[in-house]
C-alpha positions in Angstrom: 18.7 -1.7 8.5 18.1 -3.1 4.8 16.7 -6.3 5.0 16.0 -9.0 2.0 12.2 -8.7 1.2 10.5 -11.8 1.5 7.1 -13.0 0.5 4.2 -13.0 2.7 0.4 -13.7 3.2 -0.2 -10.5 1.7 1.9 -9.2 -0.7 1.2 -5.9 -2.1 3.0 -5.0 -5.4 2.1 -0.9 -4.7 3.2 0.5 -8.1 4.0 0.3 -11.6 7.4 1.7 -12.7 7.5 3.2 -15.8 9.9 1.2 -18.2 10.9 4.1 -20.5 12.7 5.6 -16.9 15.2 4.8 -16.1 16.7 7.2 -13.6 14.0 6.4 -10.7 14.8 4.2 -7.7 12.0 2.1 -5.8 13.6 0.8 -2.8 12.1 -1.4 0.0 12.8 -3.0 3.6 11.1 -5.3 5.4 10.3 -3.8 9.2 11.7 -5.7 12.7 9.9 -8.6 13.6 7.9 -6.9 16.6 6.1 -4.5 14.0 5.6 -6.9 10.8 1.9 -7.7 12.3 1.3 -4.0 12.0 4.1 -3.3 8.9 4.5 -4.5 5.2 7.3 -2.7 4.2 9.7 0.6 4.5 10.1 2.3 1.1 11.5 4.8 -0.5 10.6 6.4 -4.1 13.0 8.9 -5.6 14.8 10.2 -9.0 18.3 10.0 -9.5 19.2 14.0 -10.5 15.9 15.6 -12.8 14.5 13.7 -15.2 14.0 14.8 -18.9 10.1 14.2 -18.9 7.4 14.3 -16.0 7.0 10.8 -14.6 3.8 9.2 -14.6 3.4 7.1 -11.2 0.8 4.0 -11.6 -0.3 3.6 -8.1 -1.8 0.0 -8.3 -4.7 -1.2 -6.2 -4.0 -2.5 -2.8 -6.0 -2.3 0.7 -3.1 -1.1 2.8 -2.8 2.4 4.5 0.6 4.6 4.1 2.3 7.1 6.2 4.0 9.9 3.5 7.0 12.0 3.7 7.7 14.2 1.2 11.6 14.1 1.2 11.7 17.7 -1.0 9.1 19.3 0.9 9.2 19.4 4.9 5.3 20.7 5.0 4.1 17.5 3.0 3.2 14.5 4.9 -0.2 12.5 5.9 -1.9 9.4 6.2 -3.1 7.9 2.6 -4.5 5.0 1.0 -5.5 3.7 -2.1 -8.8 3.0 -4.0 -9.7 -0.7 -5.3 -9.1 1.2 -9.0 -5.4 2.1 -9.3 -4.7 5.8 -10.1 -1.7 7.6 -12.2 -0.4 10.6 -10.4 2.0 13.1 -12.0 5.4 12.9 -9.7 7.3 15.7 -12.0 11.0 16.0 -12.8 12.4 15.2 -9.4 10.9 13.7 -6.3 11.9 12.0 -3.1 9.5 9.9 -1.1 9.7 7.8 2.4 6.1 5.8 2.9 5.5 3.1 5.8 3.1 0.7 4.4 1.1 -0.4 6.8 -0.8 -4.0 6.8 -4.4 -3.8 5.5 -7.0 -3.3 8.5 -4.2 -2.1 10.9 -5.0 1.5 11.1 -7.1 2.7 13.7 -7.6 6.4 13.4 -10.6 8.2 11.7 -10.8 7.3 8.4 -12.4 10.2 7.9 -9.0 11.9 7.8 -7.4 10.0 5.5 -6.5 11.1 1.6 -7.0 8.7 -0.9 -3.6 9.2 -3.1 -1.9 12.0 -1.4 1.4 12.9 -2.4 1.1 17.0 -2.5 -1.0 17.8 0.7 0.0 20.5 3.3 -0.1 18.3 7.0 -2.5 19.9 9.5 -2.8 16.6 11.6 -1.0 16.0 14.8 1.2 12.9 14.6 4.1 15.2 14.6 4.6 14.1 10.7 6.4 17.6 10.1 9.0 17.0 12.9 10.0 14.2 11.8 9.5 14.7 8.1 12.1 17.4 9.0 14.7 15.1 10.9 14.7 12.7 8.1 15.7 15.0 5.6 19.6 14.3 4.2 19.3 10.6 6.0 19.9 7.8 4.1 17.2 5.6 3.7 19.0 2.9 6.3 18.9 5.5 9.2 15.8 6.8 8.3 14.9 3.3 9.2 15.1 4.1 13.0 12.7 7.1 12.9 10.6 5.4 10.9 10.2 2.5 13.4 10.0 5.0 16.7 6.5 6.2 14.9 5.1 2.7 14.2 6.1 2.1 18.3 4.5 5.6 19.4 1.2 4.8 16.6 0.9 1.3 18.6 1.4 2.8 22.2 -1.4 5.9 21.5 -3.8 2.6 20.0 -3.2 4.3 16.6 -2.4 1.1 15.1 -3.3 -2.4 16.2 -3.1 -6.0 14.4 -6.7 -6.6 13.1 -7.6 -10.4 13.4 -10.4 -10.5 10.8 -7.7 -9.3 8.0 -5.1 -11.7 9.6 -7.4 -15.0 8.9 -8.2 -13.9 5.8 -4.7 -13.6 4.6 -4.2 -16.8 6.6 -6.6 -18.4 4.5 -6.5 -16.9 1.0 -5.7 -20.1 -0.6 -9.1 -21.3 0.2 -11.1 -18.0 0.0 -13.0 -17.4 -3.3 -16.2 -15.6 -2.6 -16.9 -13.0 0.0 -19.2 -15.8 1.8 -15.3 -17.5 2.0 -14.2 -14.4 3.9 -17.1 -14.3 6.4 -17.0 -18.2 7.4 -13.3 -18.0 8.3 -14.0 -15.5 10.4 -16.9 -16.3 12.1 -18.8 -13.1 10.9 -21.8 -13.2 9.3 -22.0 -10.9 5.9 -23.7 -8.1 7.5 -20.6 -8.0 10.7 -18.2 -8.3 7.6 -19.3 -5.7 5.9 -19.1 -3.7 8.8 -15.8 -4.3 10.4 -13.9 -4.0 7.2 -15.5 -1.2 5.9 -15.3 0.7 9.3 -11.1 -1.0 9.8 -9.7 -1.1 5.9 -12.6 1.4 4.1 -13.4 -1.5 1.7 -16.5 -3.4 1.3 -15.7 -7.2 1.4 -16.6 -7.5 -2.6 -13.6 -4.6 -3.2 -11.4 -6.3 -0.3 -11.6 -9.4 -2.6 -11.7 -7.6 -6.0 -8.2 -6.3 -4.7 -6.4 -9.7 -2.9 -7.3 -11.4 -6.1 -5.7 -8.5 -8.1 -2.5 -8.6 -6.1 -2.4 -12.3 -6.2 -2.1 -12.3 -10.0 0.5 -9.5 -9.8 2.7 -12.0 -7.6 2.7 -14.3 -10.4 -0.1 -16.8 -9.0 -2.8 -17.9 -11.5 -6.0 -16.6 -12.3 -7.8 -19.6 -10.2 -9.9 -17.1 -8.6 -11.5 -16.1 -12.6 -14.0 -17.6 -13.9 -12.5 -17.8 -17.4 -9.4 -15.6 -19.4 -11.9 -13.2 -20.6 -13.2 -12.6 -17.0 -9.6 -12.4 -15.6 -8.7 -9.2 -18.4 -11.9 -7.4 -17.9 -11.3 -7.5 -14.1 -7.4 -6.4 -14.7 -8.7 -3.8 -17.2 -10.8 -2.5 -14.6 -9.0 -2.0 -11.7 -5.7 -1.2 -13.7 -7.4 1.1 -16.2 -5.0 -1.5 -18.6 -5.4 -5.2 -20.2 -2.5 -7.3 -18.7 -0.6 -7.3 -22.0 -0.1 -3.6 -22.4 0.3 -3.5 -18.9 3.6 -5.6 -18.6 4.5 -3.3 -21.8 4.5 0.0 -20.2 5.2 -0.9 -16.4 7.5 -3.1 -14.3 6.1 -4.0 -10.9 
C-alpha cells in the first residue's frame, strides 16, 4: 500500500529530476515495518505518454543497492548500485521503472555481480527477476507493492539480505560522525576492520561512505557542518555531482 514517506537516519535523495519535464512521475512508498531495517523505499520512475525530447536522468550519489524492473521490457532486471560520483543516463522517450532500494550495507550476495547503473541489461542471474518482472507488468504500483515485498521476504529467508550493524550505528550516530576515525570508534572497528567490512558489505571505502552521507545530508536540506569552509562545500558538490549547487537546483529538482 502507499504509505507517507517519512524521514529517516539515512535519507537517500536518488535522483535529480529534470525541471524542463514535465510529463515524468517519481513516485515512492515506504516498505512494512518488518522490512524497513533491510528497505528504504518502493519506487517507481515512469513517463506519462512519450516525451518530445530524450530525458536525461541524474542518478545522484548514494551507497544503497537497488533491485530493477524494467516495466517496458520483461528481459531487463538486476541488482545495481551507484558510484560515490553521480552519473546521467539517457532514459529515452518513454520509460517505466519499479526499483527496491535497499538500505546501504544490507545486501549480501557477490558484489561481484552487481552493475553499477544498470537500467538496459539482459538478466542472466537467478533470483527469478524475469518471473516476476513479468507478473508485475500492467499492476499498479500499489499491487506491485505485494510482489515487491514477497522478494525482499524470500532475499532475507535465502540470507540474501540481512541488517548490517556497522551501517546501522553509523547512521545512528551521524550527528556526531565527522571523520572516518568517527565511523570506526562508534563501531568498535579499528580503520583497517572498517575498511574491510564496508568495502566487502556496501563496496565503498569508509572515505567515499563518508564523501556520500555528507552529500546526502546537504541534499536533505542540513547544513554544510561537515565542510570545512563554502569553497570546500562546492568543490565537494561539484565533484560528486559533476555540478556547483547553484546550477544544480537550476536544472534539477530532487
Amino acid at each position: 500500500m502507499m504509505q507517507r514517506v517519512k524521514e529517516g537516519m539515512y535519507d537517500p535523495k536518488g535522483n535529480g529530476k529534470d525541471k524542463s519535464v514535465d510529463l515524468v512521475q517519481f513516485l515512492e512508498a515506504e516498505p512494512p515495518s518488518h522490512l524497513q531495517g533491510i528497505v528504504h523505499r518502493f519506487l517507481e520512475l515512469k513517463t506519462d505518454g512519450v516525451l518530445k525530447d530524450d530525458y536525461r536522468f541524474h542518478a545522484l550519489p548514494d551507497a544503497c543497492t537497488y533491485v530493477v524492473f524494467d516495466q517496458l521490457d520483461s528481459s531487463v532486471a538486476g541488482v545495481s548500485k551507484l558510484r560515490a560520483e553521480s552519473e546521467e543516463f539517457n532514459l529515452g522517450k518513454k520509460f517505466h521503472f519499479v526499483n527496491i532500494r535497499f538500505l546501504p550495507g544490507v545486501w549480501q550476495g557477490d558484489l561481484q555481480k552487481v552493475a553499477y547503473g544498470m537500467v538496459d541489461t539482459l538478466y542472466t542471474g537467478d533470483l527469478g527477476l524475469l518471473k516476476l518482472n513479468w507478473n508485475l507488468h500492467n499492476k499498479g504500483f500499489e499491487q506491485q507493492q505485494t510482489e515487491l515485498i514477497e522478494l525482499v521476504e524470500n532475499l532475507m529467508e535465502r540470507k540474501l539480505v540481512a541488517t548490517n550493524p556497522v551501517t546501522e550505528q553509523i547512521f545512528q550516530n551521524l550527528d556526531d560522525i565527522q571523520t572516518v576515525a568517527d565511523m570506526a570508534a562508534f563501531c568498535k572497528l579499528s580503520a583497517r576492520q572498517l575498511q574491510r567490512v564496508l568495502k566487502k558489505t556496501t563496496g565503498f571505502t569508509p572515505h567515499d561512505f563518508l564523501k556520500v552521507i555528507r552529500l546526502q545530508q546537504t541534499l536533505n536540506g542540513n547544513d554544510t557542518w561537515s565542510y570545512a569552509d563554502q569553497s570546500h562545500f562546492i568543490h565537494s558538490f561539484r565533484k560528486a555531482t559533476g555540478y556547483t549547487p547553484g546550477k544544480y537546483s537550476k536544472n534539477f529538482d530532487v
